[in-house]
C-alpha positions as CSV (number, residue, x, y, z in Angstrom):
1,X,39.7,20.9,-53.8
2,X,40.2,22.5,-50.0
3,X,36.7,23.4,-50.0
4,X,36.0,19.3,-50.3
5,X,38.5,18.4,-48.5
6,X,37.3,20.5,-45.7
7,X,33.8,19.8,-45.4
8,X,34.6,16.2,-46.0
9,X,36.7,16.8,-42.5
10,X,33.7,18.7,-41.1
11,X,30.8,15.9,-41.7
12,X,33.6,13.6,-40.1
13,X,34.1,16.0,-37.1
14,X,30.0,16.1,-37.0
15,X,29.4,12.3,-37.2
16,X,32.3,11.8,-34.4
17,X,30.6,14.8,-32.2
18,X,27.0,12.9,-32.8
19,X,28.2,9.3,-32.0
20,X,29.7,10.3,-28.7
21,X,26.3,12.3,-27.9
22,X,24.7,9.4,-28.6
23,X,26.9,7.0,-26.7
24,X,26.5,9.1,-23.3
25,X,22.8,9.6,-23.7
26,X,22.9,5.0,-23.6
27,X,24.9,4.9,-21.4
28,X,22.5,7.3,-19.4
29,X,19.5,5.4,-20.4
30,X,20.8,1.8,-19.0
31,X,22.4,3.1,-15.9
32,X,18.4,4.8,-14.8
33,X,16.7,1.6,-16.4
34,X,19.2,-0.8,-14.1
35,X,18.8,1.5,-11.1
36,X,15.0,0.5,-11.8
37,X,15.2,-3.1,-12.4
38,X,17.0,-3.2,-9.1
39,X,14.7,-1.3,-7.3
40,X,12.0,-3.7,-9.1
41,X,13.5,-6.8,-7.5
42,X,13.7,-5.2,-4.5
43,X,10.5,-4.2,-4.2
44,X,9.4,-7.7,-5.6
45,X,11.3,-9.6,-2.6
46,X,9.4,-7.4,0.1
47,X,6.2,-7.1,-1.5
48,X,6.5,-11.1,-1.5
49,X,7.9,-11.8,1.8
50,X,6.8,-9.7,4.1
51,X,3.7,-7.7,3.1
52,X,1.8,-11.5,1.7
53,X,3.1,-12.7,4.5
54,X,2.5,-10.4,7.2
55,X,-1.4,-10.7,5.0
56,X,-1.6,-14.1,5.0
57,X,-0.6,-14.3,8.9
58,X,-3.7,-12.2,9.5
59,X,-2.1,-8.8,9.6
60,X,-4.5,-5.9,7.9
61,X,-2.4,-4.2,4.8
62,X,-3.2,-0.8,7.3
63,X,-2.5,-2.3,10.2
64,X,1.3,-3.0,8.9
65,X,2.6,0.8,9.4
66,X,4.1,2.3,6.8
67,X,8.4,1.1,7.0
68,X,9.8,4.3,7.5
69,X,7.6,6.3,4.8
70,X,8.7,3.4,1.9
71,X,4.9,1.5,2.1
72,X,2.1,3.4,0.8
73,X,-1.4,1.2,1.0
74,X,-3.4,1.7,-2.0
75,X,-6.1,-0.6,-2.0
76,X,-8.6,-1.2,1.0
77,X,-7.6,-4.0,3.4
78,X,-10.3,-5.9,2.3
79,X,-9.8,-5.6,-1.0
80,X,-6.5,-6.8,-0.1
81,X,-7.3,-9.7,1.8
82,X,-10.2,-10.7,-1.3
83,X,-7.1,-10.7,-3.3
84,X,-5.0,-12.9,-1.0
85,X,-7.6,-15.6,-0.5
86,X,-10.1,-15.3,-3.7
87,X,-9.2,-18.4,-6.1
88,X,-9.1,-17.5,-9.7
89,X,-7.7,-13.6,-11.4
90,X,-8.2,-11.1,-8.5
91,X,-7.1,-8.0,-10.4
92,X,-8.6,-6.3,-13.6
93,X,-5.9,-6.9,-16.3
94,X,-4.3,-3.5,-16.2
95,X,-1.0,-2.3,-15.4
96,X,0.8,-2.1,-11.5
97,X,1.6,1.3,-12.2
98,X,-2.7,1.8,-12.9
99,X,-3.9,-0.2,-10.2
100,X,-1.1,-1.2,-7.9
101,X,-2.6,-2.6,-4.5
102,X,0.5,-0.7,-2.5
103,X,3.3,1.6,-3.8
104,X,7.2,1.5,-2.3
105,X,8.6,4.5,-2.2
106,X,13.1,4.3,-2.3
107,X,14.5,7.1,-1.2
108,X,17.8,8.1,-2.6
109,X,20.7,10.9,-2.4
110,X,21.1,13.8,-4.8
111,X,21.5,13.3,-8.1
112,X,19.5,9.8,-7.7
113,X,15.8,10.5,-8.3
114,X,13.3,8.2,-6.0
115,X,12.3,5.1,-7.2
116,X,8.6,4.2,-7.0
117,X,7.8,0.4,-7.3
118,X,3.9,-0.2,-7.8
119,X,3.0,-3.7,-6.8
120,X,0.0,-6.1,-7.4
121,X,-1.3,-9.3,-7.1
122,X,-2.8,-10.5,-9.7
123,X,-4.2,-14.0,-9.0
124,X,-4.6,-16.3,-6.6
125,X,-4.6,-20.2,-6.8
126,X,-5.8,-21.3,-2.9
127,X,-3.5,-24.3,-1.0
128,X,-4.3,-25.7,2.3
129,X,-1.6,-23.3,4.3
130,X,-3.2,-22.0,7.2
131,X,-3.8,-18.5,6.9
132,X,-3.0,-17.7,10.7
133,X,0.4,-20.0,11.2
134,X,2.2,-22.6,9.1
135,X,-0.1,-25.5,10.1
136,X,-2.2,-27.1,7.4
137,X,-5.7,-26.4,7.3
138,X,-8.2,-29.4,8.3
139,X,-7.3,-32.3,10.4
140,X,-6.2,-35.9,9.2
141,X,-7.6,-38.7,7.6
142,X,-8.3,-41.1,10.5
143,X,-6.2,-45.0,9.1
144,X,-7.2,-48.1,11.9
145,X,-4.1,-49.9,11.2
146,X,-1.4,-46.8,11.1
147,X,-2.9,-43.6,12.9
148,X,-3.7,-40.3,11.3
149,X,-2.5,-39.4,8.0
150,X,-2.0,-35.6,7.8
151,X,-2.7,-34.0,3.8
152,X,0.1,-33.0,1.6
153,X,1.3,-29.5,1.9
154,X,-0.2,-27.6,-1.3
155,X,0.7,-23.8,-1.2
156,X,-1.4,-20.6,-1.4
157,X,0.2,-19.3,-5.5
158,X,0.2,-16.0,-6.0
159,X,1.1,-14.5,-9.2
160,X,2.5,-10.8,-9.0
161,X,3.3,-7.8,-11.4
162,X,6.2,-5.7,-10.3
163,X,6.8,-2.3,-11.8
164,X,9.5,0.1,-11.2
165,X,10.0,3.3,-12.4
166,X,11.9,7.0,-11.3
167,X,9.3,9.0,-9.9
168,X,10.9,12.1,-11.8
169,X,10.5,10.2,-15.6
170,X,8.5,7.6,-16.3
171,X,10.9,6.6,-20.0
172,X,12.9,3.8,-18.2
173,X,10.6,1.1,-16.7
174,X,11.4,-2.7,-15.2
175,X,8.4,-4.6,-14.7
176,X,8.7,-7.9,-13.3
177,X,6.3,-11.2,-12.7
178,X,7.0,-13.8,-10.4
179,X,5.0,-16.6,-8.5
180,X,5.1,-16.5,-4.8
181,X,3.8,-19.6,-3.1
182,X,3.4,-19.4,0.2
């Protein structure tokens, strides 16, 4: 009857031991994958409002410098400015982390791993935004009676794929879409 007793007390002692193992190694798991996500929306916010911009305003992806050692360029500036102003799916179907047009690299402080973010575009849908300033593209529609009629604003769309990830393990990812019109 000890004998039971005891090893009855041991697979309790065992189970206990296991779940808080468990419990530390999730808890682990969703602080890396929200350090990630963060770093994902992050990345998606500059990606959209300052390197498309800076693109669309005529800036070369090259030409942009580099933000401290955080932008890596990827893909050629053509290639990039094909993607920014080519109607229809610019990219191939794969992954940002496969074929990212640039790469963020966040640096953090010991213990924190980097973060690498790999951004693309992945289509286009063409609007009548200049590509140099804010002012529409084409001229008015001459009206006798009232004057010039200017055209609607329609924005440039761009649908992106954001993916972040620890540059030391790749187990927790964020990837993120979003449409950026511009």
């Amino acid at each position: 009857m000890a004998l039971i007793l005891g090893l009855i007390g041991m697979l309790m002692m065992a189970s206990l031991l296991y779940m808080a193992g468990t419990g530390i190694w999730t808890g682990g798991s969703k602080k890396r994958y929200q350090t990630a996500l963060e770093a994902a929306y992050g990345g998606m916010n500059f990606f959209a409002k300052e390197i498309i911009q800076n693109g669309m305003g005529g800036t070369a992806l090259s030409a942009m410098g580099t933000y401290n050692g955080i932008l890596t360029q990827v893909i050629s500036d053509a290639n990039f400015i094909k993607k920014l102003t080519t109607s229809g799916n610019v990219n191939d179907g794969v992954y940002p982390a496969n074929n990212p047009d640039a790469t963020l690299t966040l640096a953090f402080t010991a213990p924190t791993p980097n973060i690498i973010v790999n951004t693309a575009i992945l289509s286009t849908s063409p609007g009548n935004s200049g590509t140099s300033s804010n002012v529409l593209v084409g001229g008015g529609v001459v009206n006798n009676a009232s004057g010039t009629v200017t055209p609607p604003h329609i924005p440039y769309l761009f649908q992106t794929d954001i993916q972040g990830q620890s540059a030391l393990s790749s187990r927790e990812k964020a990837r993120l879409s979003g449409i950026y019109a511009y």
